[in-house]
C-alpha positions as a Markdown table, in Angstrom:
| # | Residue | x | y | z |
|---|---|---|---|---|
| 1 | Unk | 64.5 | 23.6 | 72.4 |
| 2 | Unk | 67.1 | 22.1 | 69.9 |
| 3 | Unk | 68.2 | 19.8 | 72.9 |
| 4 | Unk | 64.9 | 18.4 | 73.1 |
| 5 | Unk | 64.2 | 17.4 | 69.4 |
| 6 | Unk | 67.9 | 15.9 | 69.1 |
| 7 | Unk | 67.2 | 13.8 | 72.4 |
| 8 | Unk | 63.5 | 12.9 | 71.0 |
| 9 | Unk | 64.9 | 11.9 | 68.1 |
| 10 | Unk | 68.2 | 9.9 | 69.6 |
| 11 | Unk | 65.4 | 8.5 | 71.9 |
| 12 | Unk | 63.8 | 7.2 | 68.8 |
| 13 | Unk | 66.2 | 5.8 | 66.5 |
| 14 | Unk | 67.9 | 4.0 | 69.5 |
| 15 | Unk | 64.6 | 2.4 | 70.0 |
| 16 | Unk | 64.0 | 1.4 | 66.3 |
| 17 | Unk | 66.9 | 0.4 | 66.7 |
| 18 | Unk | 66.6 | -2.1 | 69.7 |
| 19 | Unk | 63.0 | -3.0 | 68.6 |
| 20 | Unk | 64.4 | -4.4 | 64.9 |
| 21 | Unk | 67.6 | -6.0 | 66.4 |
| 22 | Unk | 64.9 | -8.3 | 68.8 |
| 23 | Unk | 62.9 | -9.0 | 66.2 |
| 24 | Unk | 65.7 | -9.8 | 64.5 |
| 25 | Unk | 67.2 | -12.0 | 66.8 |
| 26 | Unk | 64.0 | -13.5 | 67.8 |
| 27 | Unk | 63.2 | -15.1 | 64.0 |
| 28 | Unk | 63.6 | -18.3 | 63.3 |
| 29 | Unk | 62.7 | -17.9 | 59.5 |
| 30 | Unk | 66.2 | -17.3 | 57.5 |
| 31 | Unk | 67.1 | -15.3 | 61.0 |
| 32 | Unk | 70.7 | -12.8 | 60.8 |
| 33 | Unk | 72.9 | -15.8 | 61.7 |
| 34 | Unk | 73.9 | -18.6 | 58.9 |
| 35 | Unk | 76.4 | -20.8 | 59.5 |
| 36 | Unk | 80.0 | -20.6 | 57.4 |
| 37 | Unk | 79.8 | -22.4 | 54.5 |
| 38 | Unk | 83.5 | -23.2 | 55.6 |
| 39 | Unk | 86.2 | -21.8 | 58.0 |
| 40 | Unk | 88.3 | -21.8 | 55.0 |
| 41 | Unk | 86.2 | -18.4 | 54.4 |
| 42 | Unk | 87.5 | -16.8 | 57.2 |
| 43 | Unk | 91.1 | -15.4 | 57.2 |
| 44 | Unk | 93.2 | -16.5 | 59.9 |
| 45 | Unk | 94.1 | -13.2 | 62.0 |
| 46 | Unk | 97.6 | -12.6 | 61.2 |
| 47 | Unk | 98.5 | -11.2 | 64.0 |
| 48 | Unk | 100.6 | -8.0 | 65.8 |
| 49 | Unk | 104.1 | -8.9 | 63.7 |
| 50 | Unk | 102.4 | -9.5 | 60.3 |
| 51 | Unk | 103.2 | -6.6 | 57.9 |
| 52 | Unk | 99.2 | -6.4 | 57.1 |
| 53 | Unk | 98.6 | -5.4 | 60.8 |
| 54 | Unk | 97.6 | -1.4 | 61.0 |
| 55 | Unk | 96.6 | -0.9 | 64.6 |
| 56 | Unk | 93.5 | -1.1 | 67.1 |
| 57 | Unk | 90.9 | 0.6 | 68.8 |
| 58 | Unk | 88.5 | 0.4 | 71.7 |
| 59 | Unk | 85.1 | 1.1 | 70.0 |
| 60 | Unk | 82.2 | 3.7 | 70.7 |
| 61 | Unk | 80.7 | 0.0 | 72.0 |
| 62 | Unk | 81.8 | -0.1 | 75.6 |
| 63 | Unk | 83.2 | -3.5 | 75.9 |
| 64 | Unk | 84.8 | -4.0 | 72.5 |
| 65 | Unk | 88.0 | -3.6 | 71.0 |
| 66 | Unk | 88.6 | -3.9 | 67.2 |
| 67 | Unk | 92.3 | -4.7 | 65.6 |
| 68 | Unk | 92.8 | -3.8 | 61.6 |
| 69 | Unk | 94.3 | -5.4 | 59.2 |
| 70 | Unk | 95.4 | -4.9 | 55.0 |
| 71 | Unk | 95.5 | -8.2 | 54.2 |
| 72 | Unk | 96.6 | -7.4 | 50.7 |
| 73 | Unk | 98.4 | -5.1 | 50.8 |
| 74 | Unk | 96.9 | -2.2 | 48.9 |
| 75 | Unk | 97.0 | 0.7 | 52.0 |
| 76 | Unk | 93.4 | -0.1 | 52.9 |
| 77 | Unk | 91.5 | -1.9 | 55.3 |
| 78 | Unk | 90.1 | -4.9 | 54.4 |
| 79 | Unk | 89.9 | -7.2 | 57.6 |
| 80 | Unk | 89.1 | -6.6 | 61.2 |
| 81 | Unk | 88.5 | -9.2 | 64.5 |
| 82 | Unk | 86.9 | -7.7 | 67.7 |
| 83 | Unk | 87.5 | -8.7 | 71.0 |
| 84 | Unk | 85.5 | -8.2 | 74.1 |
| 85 | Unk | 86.7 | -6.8 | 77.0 |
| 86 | Unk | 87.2 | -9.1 | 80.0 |
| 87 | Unk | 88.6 | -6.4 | 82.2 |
| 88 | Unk | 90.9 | -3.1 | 82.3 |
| 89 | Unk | 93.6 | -1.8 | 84.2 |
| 90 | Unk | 95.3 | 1.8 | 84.9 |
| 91 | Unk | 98.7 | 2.4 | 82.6 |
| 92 | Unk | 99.6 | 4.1 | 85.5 |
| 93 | Unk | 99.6 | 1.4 | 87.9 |
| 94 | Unk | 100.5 | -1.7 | 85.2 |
| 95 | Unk | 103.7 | -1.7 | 83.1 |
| 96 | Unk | 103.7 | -3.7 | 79.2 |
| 97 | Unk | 105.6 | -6.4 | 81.0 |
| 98 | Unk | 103.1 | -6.6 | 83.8 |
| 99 | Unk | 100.4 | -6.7 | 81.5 |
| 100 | Unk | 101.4 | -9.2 | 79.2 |
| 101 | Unk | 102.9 | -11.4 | 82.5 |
| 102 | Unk | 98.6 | -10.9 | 83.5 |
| 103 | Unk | 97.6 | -12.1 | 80.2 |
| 104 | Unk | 99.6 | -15.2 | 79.5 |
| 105 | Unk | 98.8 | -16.0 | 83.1 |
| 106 | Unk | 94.6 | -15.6 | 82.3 |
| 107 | Unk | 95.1 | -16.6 | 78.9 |
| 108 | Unk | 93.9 | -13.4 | 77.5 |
| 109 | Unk | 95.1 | -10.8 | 74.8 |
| 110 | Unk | 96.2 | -7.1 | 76.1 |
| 111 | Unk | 95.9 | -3.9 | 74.3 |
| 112 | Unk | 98.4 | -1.5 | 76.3 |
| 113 | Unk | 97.5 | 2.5 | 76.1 |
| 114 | Unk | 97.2 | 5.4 | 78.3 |
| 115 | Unk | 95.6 | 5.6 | 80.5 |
| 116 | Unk | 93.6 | 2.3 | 80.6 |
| 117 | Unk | 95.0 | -1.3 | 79.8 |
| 118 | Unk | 92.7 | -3.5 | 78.2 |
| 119 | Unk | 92.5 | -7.4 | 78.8 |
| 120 | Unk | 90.2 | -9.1 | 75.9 |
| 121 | Unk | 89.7 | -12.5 | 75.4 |
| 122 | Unk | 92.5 | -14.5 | 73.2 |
| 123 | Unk | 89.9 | -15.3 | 70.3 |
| 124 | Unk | 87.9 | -12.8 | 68.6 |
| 125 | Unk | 83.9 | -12.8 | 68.9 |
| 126 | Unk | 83.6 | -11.2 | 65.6 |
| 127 | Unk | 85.5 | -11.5 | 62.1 |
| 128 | Unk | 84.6 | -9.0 | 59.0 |
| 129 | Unk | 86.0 | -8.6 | 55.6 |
| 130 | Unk | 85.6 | -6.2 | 53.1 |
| 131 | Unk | 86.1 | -3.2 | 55.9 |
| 132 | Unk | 84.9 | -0.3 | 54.1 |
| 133 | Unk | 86.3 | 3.4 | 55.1 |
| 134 | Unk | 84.1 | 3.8 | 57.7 |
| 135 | Unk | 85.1 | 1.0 | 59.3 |
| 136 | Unk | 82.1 | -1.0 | 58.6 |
| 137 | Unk | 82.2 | -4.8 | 57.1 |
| 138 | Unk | 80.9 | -6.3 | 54.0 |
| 139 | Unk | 81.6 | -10.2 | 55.6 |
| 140 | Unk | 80.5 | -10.6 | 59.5 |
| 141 | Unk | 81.3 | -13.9 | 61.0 |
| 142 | Unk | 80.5 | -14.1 | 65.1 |
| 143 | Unk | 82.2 | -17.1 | 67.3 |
| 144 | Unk | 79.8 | -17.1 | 70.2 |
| 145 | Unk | 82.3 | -19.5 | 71.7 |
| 146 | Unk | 84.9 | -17.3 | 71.3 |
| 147 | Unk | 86.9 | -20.5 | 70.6 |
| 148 | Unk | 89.1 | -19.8 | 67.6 |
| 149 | Unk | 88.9 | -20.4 | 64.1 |
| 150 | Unk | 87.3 | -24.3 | 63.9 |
| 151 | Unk | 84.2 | -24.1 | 62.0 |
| 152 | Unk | 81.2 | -23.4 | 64.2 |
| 153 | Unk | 81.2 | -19.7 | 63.5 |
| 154 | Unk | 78.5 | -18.2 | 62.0 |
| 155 | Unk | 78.1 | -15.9 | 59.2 |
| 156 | Unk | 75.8 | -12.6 | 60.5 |
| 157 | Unk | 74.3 | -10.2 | 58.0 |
| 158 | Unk | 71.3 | -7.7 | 58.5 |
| 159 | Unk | 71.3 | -7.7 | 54.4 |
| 160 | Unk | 68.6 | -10.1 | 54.1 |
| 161 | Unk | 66.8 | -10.5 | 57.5 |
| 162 | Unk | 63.6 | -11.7 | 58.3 |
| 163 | Unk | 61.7 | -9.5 | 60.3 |
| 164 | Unk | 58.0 | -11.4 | 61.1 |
| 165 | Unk | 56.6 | -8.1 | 60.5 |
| 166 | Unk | 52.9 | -8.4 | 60.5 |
């Protein structure tokens, strides 16, 4: 009986959920995506070497993997990009040096762990800032084109966003 109420109730907040994100999505008044005031706004991902960098993770969303960065400093988390996945691999099949020979050859990124390999694209599809401890942002930018840093990415927020309820 407990089974049913938790899957009646997952059932419903997933649907909320999907039903606000459409509406969401479909308004064109104010709508969750504003352009950048500037791409000055958005740090330039340091990288793997960079003393800020902290690790990654594939997320609980299939298809996305998300590397962390302290970009001050301080011990804490403050910056994150996420990457989608273009495709995996098996560890057991696919050394590093295979993997990152794959990449530069498709022009990808590679997140090596066992057992799966990941292959994202180079440029991340979303940048936040102000990561909080549970990982979520303060500062969403999205790059639909997945094109780098060059000033058509848009800032996302669900702060302030115009729902066309009736």
């Amino acid at each position: 009986m407990k089974l049913h109420w938790m899957l009646f109730w997952l059932a419903a907040f997933i649907s909320i959920s999907i039903l606000v994100s459409s509406e969401v999505l479909a308004s064109d008044q104010g709508g969750a995506f504003k352009k950048a005031e500037s791409a000055s706004e958005i740090p330039k991902e340091p990288g793997w070497k960079s003393p800020s960098y902290r690790g990654w993770e594939s997320l609980s969303v299939p298809g996305l993997v998300a590397t962390y960065y302290d970009l001050d400093l301080d011990r804490e988390l403050d910056y994150m990009v996420i990457r989608k996945v273009i495709r995996k691999g098996s560890a057991d099949e696919t050394t590093i040096e295979k993997a990152i020979e794959i990449a530069k050859f498709d022009d990808l990124s590679v997140f090596f762990s066992h057992p799966v390999v990941y292959f994202t694209n180079r440029n991340p599809l979303f940048y936040c800032l102000g990561v909080d401890y549970r990982r979520n942002c303060r500062d969403i930018w999205v790059d639909i084109a997945e094109d780098g840093l060059n000033g058509n990415e848009e800032r996302y927020s669900l702060s302030t966003p115009s729902l066309g309820v009736r």
